[in-house]
Rosetta silent file (secondary structure, phi, psi, omega in degrees, C-alpha in Angstrom):
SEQUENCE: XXXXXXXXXXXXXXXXXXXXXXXXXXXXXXXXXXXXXXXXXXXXXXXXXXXXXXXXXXXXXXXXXXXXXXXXXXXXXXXXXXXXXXXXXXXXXXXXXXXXXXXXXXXXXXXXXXXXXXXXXXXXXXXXXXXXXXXXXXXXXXXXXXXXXXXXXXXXXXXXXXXXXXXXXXXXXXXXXXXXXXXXXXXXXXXXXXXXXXXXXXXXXXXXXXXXXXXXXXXXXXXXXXXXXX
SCORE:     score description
SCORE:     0.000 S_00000001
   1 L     0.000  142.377 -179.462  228.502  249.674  234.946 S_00000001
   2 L   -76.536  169.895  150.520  228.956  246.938  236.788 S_00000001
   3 L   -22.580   72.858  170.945  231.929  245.156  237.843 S_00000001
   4 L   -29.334  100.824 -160.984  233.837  242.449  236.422 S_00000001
   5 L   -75.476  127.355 -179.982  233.533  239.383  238.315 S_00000001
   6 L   -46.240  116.936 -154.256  237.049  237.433  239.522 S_00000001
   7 L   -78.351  137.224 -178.287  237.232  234.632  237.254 S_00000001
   8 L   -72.921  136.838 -168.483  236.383  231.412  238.988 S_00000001
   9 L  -114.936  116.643 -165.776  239.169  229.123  239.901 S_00000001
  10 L   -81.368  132.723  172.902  238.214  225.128  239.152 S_00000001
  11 L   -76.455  140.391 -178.559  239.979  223.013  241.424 S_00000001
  12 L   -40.301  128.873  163.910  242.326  219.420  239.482 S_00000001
  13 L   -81.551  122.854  138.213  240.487  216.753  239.123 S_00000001
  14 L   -36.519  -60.172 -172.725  242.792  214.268  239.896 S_00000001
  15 H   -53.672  -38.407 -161.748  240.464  211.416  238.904 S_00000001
  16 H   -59.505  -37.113  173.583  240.660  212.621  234.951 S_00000001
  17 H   -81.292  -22.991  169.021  244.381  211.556  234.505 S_00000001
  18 H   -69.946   -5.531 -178.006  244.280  208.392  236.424 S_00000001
  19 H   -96.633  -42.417  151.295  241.747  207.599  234.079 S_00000001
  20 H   -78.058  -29.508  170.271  243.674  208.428  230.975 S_00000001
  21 H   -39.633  -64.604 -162.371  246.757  206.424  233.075 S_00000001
  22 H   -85.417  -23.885  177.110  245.168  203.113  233.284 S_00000001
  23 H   -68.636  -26.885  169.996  243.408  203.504  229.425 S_00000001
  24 H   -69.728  -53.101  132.546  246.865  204.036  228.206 S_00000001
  25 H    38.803  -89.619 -179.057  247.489  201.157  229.977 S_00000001
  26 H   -96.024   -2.851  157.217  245.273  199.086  228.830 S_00000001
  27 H   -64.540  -72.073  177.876  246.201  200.026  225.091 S_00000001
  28 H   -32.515  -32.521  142.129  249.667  199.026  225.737 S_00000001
  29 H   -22.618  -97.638 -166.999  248.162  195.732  227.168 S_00000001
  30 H   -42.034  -41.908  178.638  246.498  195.424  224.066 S_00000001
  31 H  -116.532    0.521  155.950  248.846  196.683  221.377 S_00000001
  32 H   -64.435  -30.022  123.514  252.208  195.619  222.561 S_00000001
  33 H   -20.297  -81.893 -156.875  251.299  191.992  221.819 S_00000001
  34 H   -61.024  -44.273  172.920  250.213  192.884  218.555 S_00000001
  35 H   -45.849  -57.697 -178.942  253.519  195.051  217.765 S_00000001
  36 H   -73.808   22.273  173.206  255.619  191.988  218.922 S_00000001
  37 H  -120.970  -53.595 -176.631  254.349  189.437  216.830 S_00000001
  38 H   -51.787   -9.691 -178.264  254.470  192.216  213.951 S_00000001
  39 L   -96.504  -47.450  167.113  257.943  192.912  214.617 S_00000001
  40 L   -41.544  -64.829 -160.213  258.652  188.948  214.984 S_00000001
  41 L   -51.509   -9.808  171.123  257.487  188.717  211.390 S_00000001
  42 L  -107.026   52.148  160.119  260.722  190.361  209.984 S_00000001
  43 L  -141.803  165.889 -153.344  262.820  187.427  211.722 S_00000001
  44 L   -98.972 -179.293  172.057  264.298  184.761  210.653 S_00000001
  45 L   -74.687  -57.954 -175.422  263.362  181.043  212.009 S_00000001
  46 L   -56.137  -57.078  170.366  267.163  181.025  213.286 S_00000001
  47 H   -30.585  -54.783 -174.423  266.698  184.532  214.834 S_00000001
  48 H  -105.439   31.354  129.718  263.913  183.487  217.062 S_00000001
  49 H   -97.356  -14.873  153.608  265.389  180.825  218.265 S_00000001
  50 H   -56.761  -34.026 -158.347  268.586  182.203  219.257 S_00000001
  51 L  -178.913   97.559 -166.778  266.703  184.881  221.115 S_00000001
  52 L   -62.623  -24.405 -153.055  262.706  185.237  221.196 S_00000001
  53 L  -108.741    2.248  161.225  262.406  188.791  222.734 S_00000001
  54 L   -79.488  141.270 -157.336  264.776  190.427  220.204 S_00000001
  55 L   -79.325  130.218  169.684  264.473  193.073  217.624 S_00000001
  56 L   -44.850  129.745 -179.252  265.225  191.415  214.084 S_00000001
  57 L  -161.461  109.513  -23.997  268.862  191.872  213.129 S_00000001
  58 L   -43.088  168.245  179.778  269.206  191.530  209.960 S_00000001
  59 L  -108.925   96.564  151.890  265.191  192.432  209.403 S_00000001
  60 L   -43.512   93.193  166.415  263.859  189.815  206.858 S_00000001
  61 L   -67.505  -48.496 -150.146  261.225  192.178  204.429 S_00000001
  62 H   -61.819   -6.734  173.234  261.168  188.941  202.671 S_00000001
  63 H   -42.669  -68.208  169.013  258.878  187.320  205.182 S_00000001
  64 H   -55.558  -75.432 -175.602  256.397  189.583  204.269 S_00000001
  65 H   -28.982  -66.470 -154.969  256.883  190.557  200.506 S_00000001
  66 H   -60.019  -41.524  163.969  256.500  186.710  199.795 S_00000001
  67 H   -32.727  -79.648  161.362  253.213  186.244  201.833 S_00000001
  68 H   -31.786  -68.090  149.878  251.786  189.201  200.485 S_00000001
  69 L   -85.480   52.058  178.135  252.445  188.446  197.148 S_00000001
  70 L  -122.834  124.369  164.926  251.191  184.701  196.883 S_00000001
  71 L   -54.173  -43.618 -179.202  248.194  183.851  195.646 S_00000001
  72 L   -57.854  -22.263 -170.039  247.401  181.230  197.820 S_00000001
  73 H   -76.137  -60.797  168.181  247.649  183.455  200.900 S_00000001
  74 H   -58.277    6.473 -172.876  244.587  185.683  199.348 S_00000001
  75 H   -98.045  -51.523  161.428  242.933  182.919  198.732 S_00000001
  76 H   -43.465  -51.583  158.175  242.829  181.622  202.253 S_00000001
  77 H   -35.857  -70.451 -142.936  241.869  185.493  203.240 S_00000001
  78 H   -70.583  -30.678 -141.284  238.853  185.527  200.911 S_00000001
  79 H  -102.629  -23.728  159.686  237.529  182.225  201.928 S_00000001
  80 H   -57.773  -50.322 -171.294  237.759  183.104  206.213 S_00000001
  81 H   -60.513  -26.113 -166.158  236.350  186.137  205.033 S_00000001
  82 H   -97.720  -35.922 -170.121  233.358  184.702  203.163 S_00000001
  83 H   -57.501  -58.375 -126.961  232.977  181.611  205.958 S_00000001
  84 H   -86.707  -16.937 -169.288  233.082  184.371  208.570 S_00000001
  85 H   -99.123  -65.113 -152.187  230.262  186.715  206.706 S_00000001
  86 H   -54.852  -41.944 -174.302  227.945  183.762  205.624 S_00000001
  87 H   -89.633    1.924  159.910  228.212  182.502  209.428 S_00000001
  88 H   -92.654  -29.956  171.034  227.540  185.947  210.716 S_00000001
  89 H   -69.593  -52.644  129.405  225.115  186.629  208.467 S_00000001
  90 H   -13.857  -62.863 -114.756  223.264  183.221  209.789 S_00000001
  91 H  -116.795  -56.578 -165.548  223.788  183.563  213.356 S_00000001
  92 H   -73.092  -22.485 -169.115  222.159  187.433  213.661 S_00000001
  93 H   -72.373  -69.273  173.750  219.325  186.505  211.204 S_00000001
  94 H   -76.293  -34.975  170.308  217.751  183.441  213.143 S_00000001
  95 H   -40.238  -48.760  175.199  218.727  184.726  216.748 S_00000001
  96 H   -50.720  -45.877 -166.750  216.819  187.424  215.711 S_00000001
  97 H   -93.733  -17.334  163.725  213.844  186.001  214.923 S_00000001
  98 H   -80.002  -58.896  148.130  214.163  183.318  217.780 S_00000001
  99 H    30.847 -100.044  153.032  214.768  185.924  219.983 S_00000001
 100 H   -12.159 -112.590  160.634  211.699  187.658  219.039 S_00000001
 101 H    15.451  -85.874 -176.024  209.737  184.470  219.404 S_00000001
 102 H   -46.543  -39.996 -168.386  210.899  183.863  223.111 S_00000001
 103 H   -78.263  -52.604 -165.310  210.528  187.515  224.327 S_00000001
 104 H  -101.852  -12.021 -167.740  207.282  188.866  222.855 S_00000001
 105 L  -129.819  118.478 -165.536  205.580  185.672  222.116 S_00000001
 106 L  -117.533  113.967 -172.009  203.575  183.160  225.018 S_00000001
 107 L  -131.540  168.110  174.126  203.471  179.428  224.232 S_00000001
 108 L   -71.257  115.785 -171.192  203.536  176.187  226.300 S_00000001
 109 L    93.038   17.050 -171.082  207.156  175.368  226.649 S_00000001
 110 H   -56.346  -60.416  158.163  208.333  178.656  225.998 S_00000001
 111 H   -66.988  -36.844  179.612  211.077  178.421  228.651 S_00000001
 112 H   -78.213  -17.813  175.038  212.356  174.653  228.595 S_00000001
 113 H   -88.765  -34.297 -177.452  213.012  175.413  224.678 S_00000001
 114 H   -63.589  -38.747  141.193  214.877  178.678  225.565 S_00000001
 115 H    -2.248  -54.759  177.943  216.234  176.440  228.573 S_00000001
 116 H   -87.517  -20.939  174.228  217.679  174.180  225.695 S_00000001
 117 H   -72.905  -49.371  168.163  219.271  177.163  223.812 S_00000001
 118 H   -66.967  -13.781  155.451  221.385  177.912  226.838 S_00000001
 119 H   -67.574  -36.790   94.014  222.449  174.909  227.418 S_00000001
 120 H    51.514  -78.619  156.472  223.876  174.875  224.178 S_00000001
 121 L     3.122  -44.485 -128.080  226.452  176.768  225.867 S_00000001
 122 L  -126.048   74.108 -146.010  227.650  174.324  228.178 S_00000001
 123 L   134.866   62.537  176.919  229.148  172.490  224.462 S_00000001
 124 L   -59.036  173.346  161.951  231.996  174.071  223.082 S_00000001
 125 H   -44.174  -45.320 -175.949  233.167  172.628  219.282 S_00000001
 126 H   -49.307  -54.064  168.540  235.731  170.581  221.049 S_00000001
 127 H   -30.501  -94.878  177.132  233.145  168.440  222.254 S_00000001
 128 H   -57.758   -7.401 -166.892  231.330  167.694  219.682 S_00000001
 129 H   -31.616  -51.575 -176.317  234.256  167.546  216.902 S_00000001
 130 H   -54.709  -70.527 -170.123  233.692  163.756  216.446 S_00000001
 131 H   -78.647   -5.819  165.709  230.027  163.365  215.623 S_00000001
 132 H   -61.960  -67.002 -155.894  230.311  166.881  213.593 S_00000001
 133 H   -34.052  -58.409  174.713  232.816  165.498  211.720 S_00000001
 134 H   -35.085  -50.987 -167.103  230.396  162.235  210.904 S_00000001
 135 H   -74.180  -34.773  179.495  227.053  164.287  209.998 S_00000001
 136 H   -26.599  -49.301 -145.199  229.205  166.374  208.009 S_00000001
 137 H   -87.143  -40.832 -167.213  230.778  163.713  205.971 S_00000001
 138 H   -57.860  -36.848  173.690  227.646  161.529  205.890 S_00000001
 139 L   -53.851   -6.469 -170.681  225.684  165.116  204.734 S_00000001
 140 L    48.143   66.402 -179.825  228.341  164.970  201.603 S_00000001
 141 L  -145.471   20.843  175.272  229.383  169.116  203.074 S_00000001
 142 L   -71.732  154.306  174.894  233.162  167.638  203.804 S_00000001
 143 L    32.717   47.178  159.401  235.549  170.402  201.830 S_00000001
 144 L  -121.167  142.248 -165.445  232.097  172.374  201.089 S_00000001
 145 H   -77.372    3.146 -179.341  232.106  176.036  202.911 S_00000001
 146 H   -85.543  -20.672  177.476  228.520  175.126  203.759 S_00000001
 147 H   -76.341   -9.130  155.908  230.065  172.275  206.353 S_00000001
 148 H   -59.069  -76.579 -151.310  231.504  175.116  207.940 S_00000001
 149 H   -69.638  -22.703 -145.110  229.416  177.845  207.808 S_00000001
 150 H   -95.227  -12.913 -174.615  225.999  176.010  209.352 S_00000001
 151 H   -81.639  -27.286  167.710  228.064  174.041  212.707 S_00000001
 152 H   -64.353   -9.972 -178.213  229.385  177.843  213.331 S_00000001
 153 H  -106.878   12.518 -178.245  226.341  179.027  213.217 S_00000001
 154 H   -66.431  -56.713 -138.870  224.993  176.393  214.956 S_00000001
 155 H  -120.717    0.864  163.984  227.462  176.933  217.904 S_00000001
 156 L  -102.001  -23.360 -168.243  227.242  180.928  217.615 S_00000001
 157 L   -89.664   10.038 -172.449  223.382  181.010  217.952 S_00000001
 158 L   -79.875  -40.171 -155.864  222.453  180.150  221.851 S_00000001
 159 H   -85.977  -24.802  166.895  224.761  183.147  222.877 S_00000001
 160 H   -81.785   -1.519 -175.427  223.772  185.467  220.726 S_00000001
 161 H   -66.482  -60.814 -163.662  220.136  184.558  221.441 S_00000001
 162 H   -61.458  -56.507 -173.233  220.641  185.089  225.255 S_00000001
 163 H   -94.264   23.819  149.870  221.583  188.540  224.789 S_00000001
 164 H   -64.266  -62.330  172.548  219.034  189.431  221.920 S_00000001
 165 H   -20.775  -70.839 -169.096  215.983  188.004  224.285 S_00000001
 166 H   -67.353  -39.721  163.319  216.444  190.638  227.624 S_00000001
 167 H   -43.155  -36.442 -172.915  216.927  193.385  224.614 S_00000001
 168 H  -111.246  -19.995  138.493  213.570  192.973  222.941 S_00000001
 169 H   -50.500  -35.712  157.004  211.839  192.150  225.901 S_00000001
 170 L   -69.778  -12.576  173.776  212.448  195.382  226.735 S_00000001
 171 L   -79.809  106.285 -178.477  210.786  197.651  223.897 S_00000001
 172 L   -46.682  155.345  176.565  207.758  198.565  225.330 S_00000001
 173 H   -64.126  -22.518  175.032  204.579  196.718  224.236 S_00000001
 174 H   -42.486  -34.975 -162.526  202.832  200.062  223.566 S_00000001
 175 H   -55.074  -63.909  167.759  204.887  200.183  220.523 S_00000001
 176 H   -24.383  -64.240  145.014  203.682  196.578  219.388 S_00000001
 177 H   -12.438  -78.474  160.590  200.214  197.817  219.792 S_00000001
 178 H   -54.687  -59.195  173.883  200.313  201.047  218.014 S_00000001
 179 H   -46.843  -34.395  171.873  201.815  199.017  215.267 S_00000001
 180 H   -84.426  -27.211  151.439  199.147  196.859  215.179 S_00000001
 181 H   -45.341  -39.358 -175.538  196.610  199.255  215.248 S_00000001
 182 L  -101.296   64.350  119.050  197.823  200.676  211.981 S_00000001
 183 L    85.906   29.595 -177.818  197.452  197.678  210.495 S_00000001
 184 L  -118.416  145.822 -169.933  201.217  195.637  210.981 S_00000001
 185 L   -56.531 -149.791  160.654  201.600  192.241  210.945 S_00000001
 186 L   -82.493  -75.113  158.920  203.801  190.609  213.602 S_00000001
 187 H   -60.208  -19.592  170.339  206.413  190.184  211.169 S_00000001
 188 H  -115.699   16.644  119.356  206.320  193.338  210.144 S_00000001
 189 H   -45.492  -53.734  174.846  206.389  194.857  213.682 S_00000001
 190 H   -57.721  -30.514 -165.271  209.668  192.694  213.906 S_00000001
 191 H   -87.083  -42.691 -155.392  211.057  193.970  210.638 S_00000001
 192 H   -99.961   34.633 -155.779  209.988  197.760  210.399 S_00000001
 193 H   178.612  -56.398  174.942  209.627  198.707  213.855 S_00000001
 194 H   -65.521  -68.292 -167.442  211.964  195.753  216.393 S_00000001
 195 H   -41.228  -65.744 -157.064  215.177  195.500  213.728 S_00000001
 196 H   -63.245  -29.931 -168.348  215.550  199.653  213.094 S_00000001
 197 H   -91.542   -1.532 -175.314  215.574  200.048  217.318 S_00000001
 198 H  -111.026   33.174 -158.463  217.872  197.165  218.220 S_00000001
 199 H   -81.252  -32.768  179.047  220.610  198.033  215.064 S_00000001
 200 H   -50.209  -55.902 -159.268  223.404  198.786  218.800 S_00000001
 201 H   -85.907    5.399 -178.091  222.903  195.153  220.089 S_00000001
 202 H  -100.704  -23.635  173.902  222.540  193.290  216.737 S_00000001
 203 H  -100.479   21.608  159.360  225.983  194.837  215.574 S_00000001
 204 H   -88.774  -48.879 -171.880  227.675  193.882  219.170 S_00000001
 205 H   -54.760  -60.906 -156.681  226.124  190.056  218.509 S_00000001
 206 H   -41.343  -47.984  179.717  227.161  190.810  214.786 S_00000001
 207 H   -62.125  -64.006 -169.145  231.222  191.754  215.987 S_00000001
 208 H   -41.908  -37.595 -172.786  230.740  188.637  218.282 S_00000001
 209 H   -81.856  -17.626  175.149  229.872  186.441  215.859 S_00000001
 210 H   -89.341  -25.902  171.597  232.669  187.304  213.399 S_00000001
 211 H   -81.361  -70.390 -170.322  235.321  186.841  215.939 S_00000001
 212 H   -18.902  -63.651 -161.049  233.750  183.506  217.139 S_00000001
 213 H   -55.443  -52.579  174.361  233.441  182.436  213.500 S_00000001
 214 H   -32.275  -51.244 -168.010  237.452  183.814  212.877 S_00000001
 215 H   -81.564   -8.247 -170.830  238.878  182.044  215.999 S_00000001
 216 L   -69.774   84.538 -142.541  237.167  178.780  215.212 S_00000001
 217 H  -111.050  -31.091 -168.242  240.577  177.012  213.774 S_00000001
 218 H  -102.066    1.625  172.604  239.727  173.484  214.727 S_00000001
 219 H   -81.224   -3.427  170.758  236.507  173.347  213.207 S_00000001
 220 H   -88.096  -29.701  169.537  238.113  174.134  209.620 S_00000001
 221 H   -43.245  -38.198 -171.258  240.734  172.330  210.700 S_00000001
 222 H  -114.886  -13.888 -174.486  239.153  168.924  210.779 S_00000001
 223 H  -106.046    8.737  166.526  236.014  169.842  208.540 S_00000001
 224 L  -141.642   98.659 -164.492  237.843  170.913  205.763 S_00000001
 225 L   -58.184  -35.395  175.240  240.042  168.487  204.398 S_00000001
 226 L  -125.681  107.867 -176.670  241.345  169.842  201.320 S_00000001
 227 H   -76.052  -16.307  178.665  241.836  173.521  202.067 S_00000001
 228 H   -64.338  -30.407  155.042  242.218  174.365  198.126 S_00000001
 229 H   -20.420  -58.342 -175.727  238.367  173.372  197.983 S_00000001
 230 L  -152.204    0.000    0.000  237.302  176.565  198.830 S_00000001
């Protein structure tokens, strides 16, 4: 019989806990903000002006409770929530298919229109606020959730474009081929065959596009005028 062999002795990685160090870190970054404003909410208006950085004393439930139970407060939820799906749901659908279009498909002017989608960019909401405001109202889509949803998705689709394009440029053309050998359209390479292999980067655009659409405060701000509308 042989031997047992002396059990091998792994030397510390150092790097693995400095590595868990700075990710705890950067949670604390991340969720100490979020604690203190959740902790703010059981203060009073008087509280946090006396003292910003202080733990509620007395802690005001009622902050909450009333909030919570108001209808108007769910109403305001459902209707960010539905702007925020309808203009994500918009945004990933045509990016996608311009996308496509730019990457896999060679026309005259191919670049100077993609050219114009990135500029697009260079034209935050802020900008444009004024002459939104105008086509809206002239469009009759003032206090309609459609005057909403189409300038976010207006103003969500160059960026999600840019990083659809270099994705689907990369899936080789063999595939694209073989599909068409067997008889598939174009469109239905893009649907059965592009869509199922890009589902990582269309639900990083998709998460992009719902926080864009969330954070956008002044375009509901100014395009919707009666917030009880919708």
């Amino acid at each position: 019989m042989t031997a047992l062999s002396a059990p091998v002795r792994r030397r510390f990685d150092w790097g693995q806990p400095f590595v868990y160090f700075i990710a705890l870190i950067a949670v604390a970054v991340t969720i100490v903000p979020v604690l203190y404003v959740v902790i703010g909410g059981f203060r009073s208006t008087a509280q946090i002006n006396a003292d910003p950085s202080a733990f509620p004393d007395p802690w005001v439930f009622t902050n909450y409770t009333e909030i919570l139970s108001s209808g108007v407060f769910w109403q305001e939820m459902g209707n960010s929530i539905f702007v925020a799906a309808l203009s994500t749901a918009m945004v990933v659908i045509f990016a996608a298919l311009a996308a496509f279009v730019f990457a896999r498909r060679n026309f005259p002017g191919r670049e100077a229109i993609f050219t114009l989608f990135t500029l697009g960019l260079l034209f935050p909401a802020a900008v444009a606020i004024l002459p939104l405001f105008i086509l809206v109202r002239d469009l009759g889509l003032l206090d309609n959730p459609l005057g909403i949803v189409l300038p976010e998705a207006a103003f969500g689709l160059p960026l999600t474009i840019i990083i659809l394009r270099p994705f689907f440029r990369a899936i080789p053309i063999e595939l694209e081929d073989a599909a068409a050998i067997d008889g598939c359209s174009q469109f239905g390479f893009f649907w059965r065959v592009l869509l199922p292999m890009s589902r990582p980067v269309l639900a990083t655009v998709a998460v992009l596009a719902i926080v864009f659409s969330w954070n956008q405060f002044l375009l509901r701000r100014v395009l919707d005028t009666n917030p009880a509308s919708i």
